[in-house]
N, C-alpha and C positions, 0 to 999 in steps of 0.2 A: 504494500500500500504506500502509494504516495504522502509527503506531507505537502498541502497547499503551500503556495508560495505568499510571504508577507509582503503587504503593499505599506508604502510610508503615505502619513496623512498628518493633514496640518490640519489644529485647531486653535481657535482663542476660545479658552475657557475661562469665566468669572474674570474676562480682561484680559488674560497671561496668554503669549506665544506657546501651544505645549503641541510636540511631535511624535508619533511613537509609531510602531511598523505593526501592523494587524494581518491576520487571515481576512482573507473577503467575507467571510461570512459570520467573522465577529461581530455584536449587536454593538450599538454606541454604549449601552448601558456596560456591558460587560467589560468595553473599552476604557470608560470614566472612572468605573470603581475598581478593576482589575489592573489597566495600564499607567492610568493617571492618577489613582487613590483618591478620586472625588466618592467617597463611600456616602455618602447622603445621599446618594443615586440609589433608590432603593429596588429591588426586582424582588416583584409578587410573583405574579402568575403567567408572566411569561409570553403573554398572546395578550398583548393590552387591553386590558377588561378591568385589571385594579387600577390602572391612574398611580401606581406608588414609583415607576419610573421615571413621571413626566419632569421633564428639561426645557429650558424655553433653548428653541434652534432656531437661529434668527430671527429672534425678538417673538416668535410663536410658541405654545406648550404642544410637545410632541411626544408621544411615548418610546422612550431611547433602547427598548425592547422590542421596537419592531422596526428602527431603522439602523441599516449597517454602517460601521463606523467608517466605510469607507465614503459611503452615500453624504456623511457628515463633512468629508472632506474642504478644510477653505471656509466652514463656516463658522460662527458663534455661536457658542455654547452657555446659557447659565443655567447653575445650578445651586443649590438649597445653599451650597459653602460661599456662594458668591452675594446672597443678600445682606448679611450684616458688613456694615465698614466702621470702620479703627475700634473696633469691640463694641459696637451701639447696634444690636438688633433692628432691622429695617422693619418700620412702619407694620406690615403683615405680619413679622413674624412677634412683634410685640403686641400687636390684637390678639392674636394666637394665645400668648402666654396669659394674658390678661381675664381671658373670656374662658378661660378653661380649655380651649378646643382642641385639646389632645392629651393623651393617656399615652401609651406604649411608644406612641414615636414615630410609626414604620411608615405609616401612610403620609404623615406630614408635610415633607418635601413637597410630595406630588400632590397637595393640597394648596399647598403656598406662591408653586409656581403656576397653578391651571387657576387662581385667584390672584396673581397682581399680573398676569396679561389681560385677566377679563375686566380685573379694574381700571385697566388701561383704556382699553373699549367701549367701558360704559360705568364713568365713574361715578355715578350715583343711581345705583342699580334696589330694584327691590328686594324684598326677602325671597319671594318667588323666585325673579330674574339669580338672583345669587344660586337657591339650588336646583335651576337649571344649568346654570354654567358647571356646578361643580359634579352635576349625576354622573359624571362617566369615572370620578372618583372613590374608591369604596374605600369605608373605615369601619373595622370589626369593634372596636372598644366606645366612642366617646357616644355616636349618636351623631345628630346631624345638627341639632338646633345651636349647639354653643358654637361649630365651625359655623354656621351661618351669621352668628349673631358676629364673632370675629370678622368676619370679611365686612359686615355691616358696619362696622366701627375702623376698620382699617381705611373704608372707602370714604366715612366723614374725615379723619383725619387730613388723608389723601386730599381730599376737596381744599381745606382749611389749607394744604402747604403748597400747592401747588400743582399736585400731582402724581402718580403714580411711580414714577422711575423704577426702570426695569435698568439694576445694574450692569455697568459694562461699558465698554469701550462711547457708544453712542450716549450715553444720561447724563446728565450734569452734574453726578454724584462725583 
């Protein structure tokens, strides 16, 4: 049996030049938290149905479990390690703590990043509109109201400062 051959691929992750040489049919996910050690990438279930993968890939939330790392090639990546700066929790992820919206951890990422793009899109959204954006996300522990209530108070804040900023290279963080 053959071993596939490694292709080299360039990312910006959370802002940073990073390079590393993948099989083709390595996932992005696998590639973040196995090649890069962005482990806040978290992988559920494998065939995107939990949402606990998701990563914003140019400036969108994408499930990095069903696209390959090489597919990712040349673009930008943020992830869950790339929202706080110089040790101050980013706006979402401090509604999060605040409002209770998480227990165990696992799904959080992929909660935080598929809610400050949709805060981007539509920054004063209703309780509804909220968990419609967020259903394709699943969490076994907390319930849905306190994440709801979270995004709801991330998104006044958001208003009150400005904005939603999705960090990286493009924000004016």
């Amino acid at each position: 049996m053959s071993t596939p051959s490694l292709r080299a691929i360039h990312l910006t992750v959370n802002g940073e030049a990073q390079r590393c040489a993948v099989e083709p049919r390595r996932s992005l996910a696998d590639c973040l938290r196995h090649d890069l050690g962005f482990t806040g990438t978290h992988v559920g279930c494998e065939h995107g149905v939990c949402g606990c993968c998701t990563v914003l890939f140019n400036r969108e939330p994408v499930r990095s479990c069903l696209l390959f790392a090489v597919q990712a090639d040349g673009g930008e990546v943020i992830t869950v390690e790339g929202l706080a700066r110089d040790g101050k929790l980013h706006v979402i992820q401090q509604a999060f703590w605040e409002e209770f919206a998480l227990q165990c951890g696992f799904c959080t990422p992929g909660f935080l990043l598929t809610a400050l793009a949709f805060l981007r899109d539509r920054p004063d959204p209703t309780a509804e509109e909220v968990r419609l954006a967020l259903s394709g996300n699943l969490c076994r522990c907390t319930g849905y109201h306190t994440i709801v209530r979270a995004v709801l108070s991330a998104a006044k804040r958001l208003r009150e400062h400005g904005g939603s900023e999705v960090p990286g290279p493009h924000s004016a963080s």
